[in-house]
Structures are given as C-alpha cells and as structure tokens.
LOVEXPA-814672 format. One record per residue (C-alpha): residue number from 1; x, y, z. Coordinates in steps of 0.02 Angstrom, whole numbers. Layout:
+-----+--------+--------+--------+
!   k !      X !      Y !      Z !
+-----+--------+--------+--------+
! NUM !      X !      Y !      Z !
...
+-----+--------+--------+--------+
//
This chain:
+-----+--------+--------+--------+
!   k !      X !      Y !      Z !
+-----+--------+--------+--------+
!   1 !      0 !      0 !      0 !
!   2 !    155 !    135 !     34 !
!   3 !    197 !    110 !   -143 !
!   4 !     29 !    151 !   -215 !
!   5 !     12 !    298 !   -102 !
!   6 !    190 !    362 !   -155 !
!   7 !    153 !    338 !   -336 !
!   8 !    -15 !    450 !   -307 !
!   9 !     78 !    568 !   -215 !
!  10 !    189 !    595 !   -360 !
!  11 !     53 !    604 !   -483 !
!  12 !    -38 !    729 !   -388 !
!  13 !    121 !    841 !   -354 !
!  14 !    185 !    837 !   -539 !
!  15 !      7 !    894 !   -587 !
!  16 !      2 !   1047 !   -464 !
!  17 !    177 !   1094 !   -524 !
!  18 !    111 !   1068 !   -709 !
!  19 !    -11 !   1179 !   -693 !
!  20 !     80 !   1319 !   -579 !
!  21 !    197 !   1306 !   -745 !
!  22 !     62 !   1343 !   -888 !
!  23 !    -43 !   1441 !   -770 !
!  24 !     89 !   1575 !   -732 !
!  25 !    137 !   1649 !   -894 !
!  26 !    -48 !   1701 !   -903 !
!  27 !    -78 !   1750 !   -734 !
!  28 !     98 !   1842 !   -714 !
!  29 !    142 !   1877 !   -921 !
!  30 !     71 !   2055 !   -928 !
!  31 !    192 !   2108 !   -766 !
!  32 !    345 !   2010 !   -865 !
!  33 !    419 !   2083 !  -1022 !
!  34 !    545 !   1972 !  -1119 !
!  35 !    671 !   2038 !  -1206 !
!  36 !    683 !   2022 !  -1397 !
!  37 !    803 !   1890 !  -1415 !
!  38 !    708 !   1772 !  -1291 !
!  39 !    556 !   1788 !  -1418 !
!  40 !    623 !   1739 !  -1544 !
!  41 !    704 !   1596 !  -1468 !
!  42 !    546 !   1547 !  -1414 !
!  43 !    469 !   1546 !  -1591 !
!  44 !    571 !   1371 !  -1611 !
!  45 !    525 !   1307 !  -1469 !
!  46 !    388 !   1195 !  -1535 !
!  47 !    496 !   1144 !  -1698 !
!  48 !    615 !   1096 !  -1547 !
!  49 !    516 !    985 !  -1451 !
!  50 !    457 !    924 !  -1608 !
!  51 !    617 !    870 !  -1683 !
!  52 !    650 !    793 !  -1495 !
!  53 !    481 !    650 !  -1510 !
!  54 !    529 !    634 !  -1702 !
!  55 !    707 !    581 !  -1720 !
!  56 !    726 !    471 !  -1567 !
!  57 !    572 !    378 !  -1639 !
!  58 !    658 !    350 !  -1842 !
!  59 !    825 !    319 !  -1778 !
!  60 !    819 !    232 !  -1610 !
!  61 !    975 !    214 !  -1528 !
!  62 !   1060 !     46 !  -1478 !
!  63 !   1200 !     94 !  -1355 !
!  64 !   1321 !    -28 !  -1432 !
!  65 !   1269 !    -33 !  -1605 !
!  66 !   1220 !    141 !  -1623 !
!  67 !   1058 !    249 !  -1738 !
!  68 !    944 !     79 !  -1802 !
!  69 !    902 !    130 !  -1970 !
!  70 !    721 !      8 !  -1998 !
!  71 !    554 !     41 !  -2098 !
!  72 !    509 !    156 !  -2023 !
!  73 !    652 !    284 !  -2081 !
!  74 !    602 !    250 !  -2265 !
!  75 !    411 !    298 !  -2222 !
!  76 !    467 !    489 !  -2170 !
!  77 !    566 !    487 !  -2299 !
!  78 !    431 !    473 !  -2438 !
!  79 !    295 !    541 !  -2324 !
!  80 !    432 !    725 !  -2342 !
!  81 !    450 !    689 !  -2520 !
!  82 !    261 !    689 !  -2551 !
!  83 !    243 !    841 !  -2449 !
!  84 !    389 !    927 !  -2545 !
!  85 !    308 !    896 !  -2694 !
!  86 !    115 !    908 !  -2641 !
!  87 !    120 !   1028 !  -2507 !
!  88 !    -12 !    947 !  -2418 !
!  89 !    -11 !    875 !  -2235 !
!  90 !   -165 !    753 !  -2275 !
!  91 !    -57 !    660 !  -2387 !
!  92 !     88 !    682 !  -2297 !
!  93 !      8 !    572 !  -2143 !
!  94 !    -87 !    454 !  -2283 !
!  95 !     82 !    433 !  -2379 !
!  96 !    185 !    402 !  -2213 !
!  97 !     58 !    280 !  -2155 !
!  98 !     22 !    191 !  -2306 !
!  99 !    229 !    176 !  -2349 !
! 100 !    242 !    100 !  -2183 !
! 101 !    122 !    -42 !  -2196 !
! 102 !    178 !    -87 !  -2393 !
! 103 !    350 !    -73 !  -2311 !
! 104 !    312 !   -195 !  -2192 !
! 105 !    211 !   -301 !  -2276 !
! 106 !    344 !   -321 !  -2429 !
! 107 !    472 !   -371 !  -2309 !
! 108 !    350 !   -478 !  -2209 !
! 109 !    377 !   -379 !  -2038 !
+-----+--------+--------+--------+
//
C-alpha cells in the first residue's frame, strides 16, 4: 500500500507543479516583459520539441550498435518527399502511413 500511495503522491504533485507552470505565464505575463532575443528563441520552441519525439522515434538508438536505421526511416522519408512535392499535410500522414504498412508487408515484418 506505501507504494501506491507514493506513486499518487507523485502524480498529484507533478500535476500541481504542471499547472503552476502553464498557469503562470498568463496570470503573471502582462507584469513580465521578455526581451527580444528570448522571443524569438521561443518561436522554435515547438519545432524543438518536435524534432526531440521525431528523431529518437526514426532512428532509435542501440548503445552498442548505435542509430537503427528500420522501416520506419524509409516511411518519413517518402511521407517529406510527397509533402515537398504536394504541399499537403493530408497526404503527408496518408503517404507516411500507407509507406509504412507496404513497407512492412513487402518485407514480411
């Protein structure tokens, strides 16, 4: 029973903290000014964060062996090529998807 308790207790305390977090840019952000250069810094925050759940999933990381290039890799890379050329983020999801399962089901994975 401690351990259930302690894991609720955790929960509970990294959800108050969350939301102190979000919650005080809009309760305190009209007393704060940031400067210039933090703005625009934070304009790449999202491409950021991003790039951060994106790569680690195409190229997980083996500690011996290194980046494991798999299926999964190719998929991005013609799901980018059809948005290059289509411009359209429908089809970039349906090509991504869809080059995954052929992918996989080609090389019977």
């Amino acid at each position: 029973m401690g351990n259930s308790q302690y894991l609720y207790t955790a929960i509970v305390l990294l959800a108050i903290c969350t939301a102190i977090c979000r919650a005080g840019y809009f309760v305190f952000g009209h007393h704060i000014t940031l400067p210039d250069g933090l703005r625009s810094a934070l304009r790449y925050a999202p491409l950021a964060a991003l790039a951060g759940i994106v790569v680690p999933e195409l190229l997980p990381w083996h500690p011996i062996n290194g980046p494991q290039v798999d299926l999964r890799l190719l998929a991005a890379a013609i799901a980018v090529g059809v948005f290059v050329l289509t411009r359209n983020g429908f089809l970039l999801i349906v090509s991504g998807m869809a080059a995954l399962w052929v992918s996989r089901w080609v090389f019977g994975l």
